[in-house]
C-alpha positions in Angstrom: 23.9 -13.9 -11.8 23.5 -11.7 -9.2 22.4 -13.0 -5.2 19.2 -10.8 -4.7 18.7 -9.6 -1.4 14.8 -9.6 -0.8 13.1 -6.8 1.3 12.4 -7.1 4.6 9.8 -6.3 6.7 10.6 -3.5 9.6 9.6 -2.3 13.2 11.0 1.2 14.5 9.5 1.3 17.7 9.1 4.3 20.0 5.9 5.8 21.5 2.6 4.6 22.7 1.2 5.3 19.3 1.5 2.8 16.8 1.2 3.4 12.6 1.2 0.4 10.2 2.3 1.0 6.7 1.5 -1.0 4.2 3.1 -0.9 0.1 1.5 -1.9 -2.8 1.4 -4.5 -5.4 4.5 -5.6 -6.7 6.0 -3.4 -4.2 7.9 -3.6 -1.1 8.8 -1.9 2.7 11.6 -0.1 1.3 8.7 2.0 -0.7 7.5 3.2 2.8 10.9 3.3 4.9 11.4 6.5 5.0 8.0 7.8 6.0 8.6 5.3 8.5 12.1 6.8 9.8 10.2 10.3 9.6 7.4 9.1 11.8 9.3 7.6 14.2 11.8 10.4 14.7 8.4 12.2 15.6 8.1 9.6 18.2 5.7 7.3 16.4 6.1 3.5 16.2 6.1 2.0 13.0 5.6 -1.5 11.5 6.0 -2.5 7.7 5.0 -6.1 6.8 6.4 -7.3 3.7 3.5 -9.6 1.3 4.2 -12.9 0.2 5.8 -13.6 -2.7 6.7 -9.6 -2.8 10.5 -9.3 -3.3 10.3 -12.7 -5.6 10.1 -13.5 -8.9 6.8 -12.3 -10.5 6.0 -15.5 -11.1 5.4 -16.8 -7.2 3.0 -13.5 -7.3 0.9 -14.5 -10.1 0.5 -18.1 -8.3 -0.4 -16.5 -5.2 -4.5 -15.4 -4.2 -4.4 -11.6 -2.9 -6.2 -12.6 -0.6 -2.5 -13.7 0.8 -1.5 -10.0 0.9 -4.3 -9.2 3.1 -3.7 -11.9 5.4 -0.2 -10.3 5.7 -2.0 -6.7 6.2 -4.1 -8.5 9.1 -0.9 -10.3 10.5 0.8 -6.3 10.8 -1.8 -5.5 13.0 -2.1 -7.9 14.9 1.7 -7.9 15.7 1.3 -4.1 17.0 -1.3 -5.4 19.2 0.5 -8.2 20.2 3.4 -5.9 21.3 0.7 -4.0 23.7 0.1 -1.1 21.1 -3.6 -0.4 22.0 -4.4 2.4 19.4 -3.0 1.9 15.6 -3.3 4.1 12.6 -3.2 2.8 9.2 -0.9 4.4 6.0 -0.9 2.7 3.0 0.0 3.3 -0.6 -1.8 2.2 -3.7 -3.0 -1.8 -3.0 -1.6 -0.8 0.7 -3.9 2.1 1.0 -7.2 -0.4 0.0 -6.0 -2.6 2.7 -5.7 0.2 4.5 -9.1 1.6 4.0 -9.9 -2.4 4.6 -8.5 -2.7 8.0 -10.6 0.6 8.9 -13.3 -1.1 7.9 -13.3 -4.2 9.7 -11.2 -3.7 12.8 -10.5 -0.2 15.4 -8.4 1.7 13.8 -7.4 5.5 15.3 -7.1 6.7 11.9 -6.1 5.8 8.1 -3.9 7.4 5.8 -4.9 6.5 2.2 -2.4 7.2 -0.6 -3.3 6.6 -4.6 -5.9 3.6 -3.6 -7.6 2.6 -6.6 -11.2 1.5 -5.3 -12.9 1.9 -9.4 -11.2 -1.7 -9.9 -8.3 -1.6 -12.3 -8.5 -4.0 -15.3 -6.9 -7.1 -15.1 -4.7 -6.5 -18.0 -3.7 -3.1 -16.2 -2.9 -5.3 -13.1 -0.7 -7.7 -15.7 1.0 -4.8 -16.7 2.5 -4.2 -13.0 3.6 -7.6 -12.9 5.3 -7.7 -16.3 7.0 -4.1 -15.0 8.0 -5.7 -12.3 9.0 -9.0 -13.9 11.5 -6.7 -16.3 13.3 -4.8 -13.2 13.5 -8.1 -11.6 15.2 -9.8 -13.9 17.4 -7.0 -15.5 18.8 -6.9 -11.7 19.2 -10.7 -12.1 21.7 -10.0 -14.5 19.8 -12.2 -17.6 20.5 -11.4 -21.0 17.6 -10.0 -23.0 17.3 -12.7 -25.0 16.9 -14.9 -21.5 14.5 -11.9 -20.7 12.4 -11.8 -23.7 12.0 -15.4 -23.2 10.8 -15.8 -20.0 8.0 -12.5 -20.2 6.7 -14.9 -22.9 6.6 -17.7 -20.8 5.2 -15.4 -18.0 2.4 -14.4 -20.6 1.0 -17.5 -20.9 0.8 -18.3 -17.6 -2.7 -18.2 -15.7 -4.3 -14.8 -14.2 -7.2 -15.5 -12.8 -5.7 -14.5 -9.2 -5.5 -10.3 -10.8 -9.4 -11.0 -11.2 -9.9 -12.0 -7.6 -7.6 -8.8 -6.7 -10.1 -7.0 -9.3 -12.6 -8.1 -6.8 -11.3 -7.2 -3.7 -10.4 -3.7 -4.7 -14.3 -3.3 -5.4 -15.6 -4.5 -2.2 -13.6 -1.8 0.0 -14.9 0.6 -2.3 -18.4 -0.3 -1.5 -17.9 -0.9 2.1 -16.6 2.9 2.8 -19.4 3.7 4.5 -18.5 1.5 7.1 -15.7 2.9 8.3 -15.9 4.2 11.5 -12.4 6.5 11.8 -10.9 9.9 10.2 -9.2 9.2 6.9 -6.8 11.9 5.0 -7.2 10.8 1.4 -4.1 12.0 -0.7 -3.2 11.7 -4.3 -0.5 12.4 -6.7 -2.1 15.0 -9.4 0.2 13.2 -12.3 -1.3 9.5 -11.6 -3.6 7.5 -13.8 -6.9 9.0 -13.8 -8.4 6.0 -12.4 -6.4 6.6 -9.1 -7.8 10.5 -9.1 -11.3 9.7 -9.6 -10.8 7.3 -7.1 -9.6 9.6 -4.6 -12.6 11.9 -5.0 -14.9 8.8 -4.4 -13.1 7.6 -1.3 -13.5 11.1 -0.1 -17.0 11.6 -0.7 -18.0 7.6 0.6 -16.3 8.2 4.2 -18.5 8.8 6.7 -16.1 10.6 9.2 -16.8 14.6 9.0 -13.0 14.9 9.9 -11.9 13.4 6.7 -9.4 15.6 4.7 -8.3 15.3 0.8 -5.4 16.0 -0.6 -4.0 16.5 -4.2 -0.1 16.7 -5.0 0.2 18.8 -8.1 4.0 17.2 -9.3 3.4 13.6 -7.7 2.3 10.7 -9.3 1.5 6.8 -7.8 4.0 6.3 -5.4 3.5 9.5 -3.2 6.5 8.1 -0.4 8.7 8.4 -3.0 7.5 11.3 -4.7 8.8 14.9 -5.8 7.2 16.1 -2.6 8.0 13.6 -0.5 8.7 15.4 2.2 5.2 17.3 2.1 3.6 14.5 1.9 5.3 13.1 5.6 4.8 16.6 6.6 1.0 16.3 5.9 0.9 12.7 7.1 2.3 13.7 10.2 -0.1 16.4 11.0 -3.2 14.7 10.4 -1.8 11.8 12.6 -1.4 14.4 15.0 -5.3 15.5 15.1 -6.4 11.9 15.4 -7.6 11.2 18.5 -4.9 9.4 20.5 -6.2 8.2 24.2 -3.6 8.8 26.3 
């Protein structure tokens, strides 16, 4: 069997102004390093918290209340603040990009980057299909034979999901909360994702109060924009609406 290395959370610290990226479910830091490394060669400082259970089997996460993840969201922020950052933007992808859109929501946020957010509510069996995805990589890279493999996703199928309804939940209450949030947001979204995630888009857009909100659409992308065909646009882009936010000096 192989020794699996779990993800790690990471800091790149530079200037005064601070950006908190956050990845998505069944996802990890590594999804949002490199928009990290690009920000802070721009002089940027950067923070990526790691969820609980993320990096685990996909067991732990179907034991585990999202309302974990957030707490972890909450506890990124509050670790730029506690390291005297004073004015923190927001980038997050997918489940990331609610909490995101979240955080904007309920605390003072310069700005938020929302990538592929899906605010419509996936389906809980859509949700269970993540995990099972993410279940197969997991323990293919384990080394288990696919008989252990087919084996355990039974025994993973018959365990209780009544935590992807209460992430169900959550995703609908940012979505009907936009209009609270007091800060620009640049909503993008890969063209070649799920529809849900592109009507989505369009309703974040048109539910943000701020006048200097901006949208987005990536004609060869789909989910995971960092890691995307246009990758590089996509920093590009990030970068320059982080640039128009307004940063007290």
């Amino acid at each position: 069997m192989m020794k699996m290395i779990p993800p790690q959370s990471f800091t790149y610290e530079a200037g005064k102004r601070a950006v908190l990226l956050l990845h998505g479910f069944t996802g990890n830091p590594a999804d949002v390093r490199k928009l990290g490394r690009y920000l802070h060669e721009k002089g940027y400082t950067c923070h990526a918290p790691l969820y609980t259970g993320h990096g685990h089997p996909a067991e732990e996460l179907l034991e585990l209340h999202p309302e974990n993840w957030w707490r972890d969201a909450e506890e990124g922020y509050r670790l730029l603040i506690a390291k005297g950052y004073t004015q923190i933007a927001v980038v997050g992808v997918s489940l990331g990009a609610v909490f995101a859109l979240r955080l904007g929501v309920e605390y003072p946020v310069t700005g938020v980057v929302s990538m592929c957010a899906p605010i419509q509510g996936k389906s809980a069996n859509e949700l269970y299909e993540r995990v099972v995805s993410y279940a197969k990589s997991y323990k293919t890279f384990e080394g288990k034979s696919p008989d252990i493999l087919q084996k355990e996703l039974q025994e993973l199928d018959q365990r209780p999901r009544e935590q992807l309804s209460h992430l169900q939940d959550l995703i609908s209450d940012v979505g009907n909360q936009l209009q609270y949030l007091q800060a620009p947001v640049a909503v993008m979204q890969g063209a070649l994702d799920q529809p849900l995630y592109v009507e989505s888009a369009a309703v974040i857009y048109e539910k943000v109060p701020d006048p200097r909100k901006t949208y987005t659409l990536y004609p060869n992308s789909g989910h995971i924009l960092t890691l995307s065909p246009e990758q590089q646009t996509v920093f590009e882009d990030t970068e320059h609406f982080l640039n128009t936010l307004d940063w007290k000096s």
